[in-house]
C-alpha distance (Angstrom), angle and dihedral (degrees) to the residues before:
residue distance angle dihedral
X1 . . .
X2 3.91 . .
X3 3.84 112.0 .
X4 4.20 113.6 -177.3
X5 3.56 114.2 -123.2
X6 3.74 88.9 -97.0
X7 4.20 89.3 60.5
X8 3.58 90.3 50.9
X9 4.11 97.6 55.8
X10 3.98 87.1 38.5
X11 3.81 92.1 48.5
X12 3.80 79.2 44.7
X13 3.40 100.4 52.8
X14 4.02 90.1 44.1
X15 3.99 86.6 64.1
X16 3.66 95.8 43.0
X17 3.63 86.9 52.6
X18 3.82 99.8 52.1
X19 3.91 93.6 44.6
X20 3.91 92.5 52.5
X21 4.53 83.4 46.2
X22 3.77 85.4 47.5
X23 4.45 94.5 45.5
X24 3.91 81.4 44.7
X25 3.89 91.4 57.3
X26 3.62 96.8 33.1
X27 3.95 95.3 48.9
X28 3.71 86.2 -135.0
X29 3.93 139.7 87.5
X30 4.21 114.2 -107.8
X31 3.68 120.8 -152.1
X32 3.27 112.8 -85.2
X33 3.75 98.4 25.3
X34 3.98 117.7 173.2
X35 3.62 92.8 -131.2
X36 3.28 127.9 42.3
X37 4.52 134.4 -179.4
X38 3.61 102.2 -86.3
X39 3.89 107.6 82.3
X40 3.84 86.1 -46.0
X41 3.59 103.7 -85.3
X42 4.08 118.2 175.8
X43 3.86 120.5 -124.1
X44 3.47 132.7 -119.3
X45 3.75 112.1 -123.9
X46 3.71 92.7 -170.7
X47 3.95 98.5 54.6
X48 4.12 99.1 3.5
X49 3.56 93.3 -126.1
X50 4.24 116.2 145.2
X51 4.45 102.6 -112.1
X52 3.61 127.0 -168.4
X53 3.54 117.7 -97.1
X54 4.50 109.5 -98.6
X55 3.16 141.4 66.9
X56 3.90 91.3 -97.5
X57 3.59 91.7 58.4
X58 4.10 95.6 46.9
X59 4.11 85.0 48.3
X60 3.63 91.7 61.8
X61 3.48 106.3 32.9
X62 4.01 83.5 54.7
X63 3.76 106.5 37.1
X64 3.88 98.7 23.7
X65 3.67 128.8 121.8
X66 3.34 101.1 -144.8
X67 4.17 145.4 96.8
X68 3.58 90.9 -96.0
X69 3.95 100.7 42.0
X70 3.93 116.4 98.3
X71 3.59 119.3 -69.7
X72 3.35 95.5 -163.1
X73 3.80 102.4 60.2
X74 3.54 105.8 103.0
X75 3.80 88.1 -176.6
X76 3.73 89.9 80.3
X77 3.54 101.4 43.2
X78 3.88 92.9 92.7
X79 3.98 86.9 50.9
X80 3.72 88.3 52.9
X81 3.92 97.2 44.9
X82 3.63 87.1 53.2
X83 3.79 101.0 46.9
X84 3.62 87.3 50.6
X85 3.95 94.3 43.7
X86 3.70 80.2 55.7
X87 3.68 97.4 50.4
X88 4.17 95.5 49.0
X89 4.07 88.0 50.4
X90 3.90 87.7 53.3
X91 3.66 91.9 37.3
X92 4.12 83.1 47.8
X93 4.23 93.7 50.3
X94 3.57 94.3 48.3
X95 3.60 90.1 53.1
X96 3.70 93.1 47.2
X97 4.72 87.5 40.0
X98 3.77 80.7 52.8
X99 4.04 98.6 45.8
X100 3.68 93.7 47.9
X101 3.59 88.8 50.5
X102 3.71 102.7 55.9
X103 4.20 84.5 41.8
X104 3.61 87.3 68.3
């Protein structure tokens, strides 16, 4: 099944929000819970890393480019190949721009 990137933080927010209604009932934290004690951050269950609460947040942390994005998204691994397919053909011009120009 394809889900859009927005399906995949809703569906992730849905099971963030039943494990915090089942700790509530239960009196005590399951693994995997979306919050968690220090300034109640949710957890990635892709990567396990601690996210800021919002949608914002979950959007970067799973489709981001950077260190601190997931690393276990494979959705955004073609995103990332092509930004940095992108980068080595600029890279590659400006070395060739700069070549022709000392050539002269």
């Amino acid at each position: 099944m394809v889900l859009c990137c927005k399906s995949v933080t809703e569906h992730i927010y849905a099971v963030s929000n039943i494990l915090m209604m089942s700790e509530a009932s239960t009196g005590s934290p399951s693994h995997g819970s979306g919050a968690t004690n220090e300034g109640q951050q949710e957890h990635c269950p892709l990567c396990h890393h601690n996210i800021v609460p919002g949608e914002e947040s979950w959007n970067t942390h799973l489709m981001g480019s950077k260190r601190d994005a997931c690393g276990d998204n494979s959705r955004r691994l073609p995103s990332i190949n092509r930004l940095r397919a992108k980068a080595e053909e600029e890279k590659a011009a400006a070395a060739k721009n700069k070549k022709k120009s000392t050539h002269k």
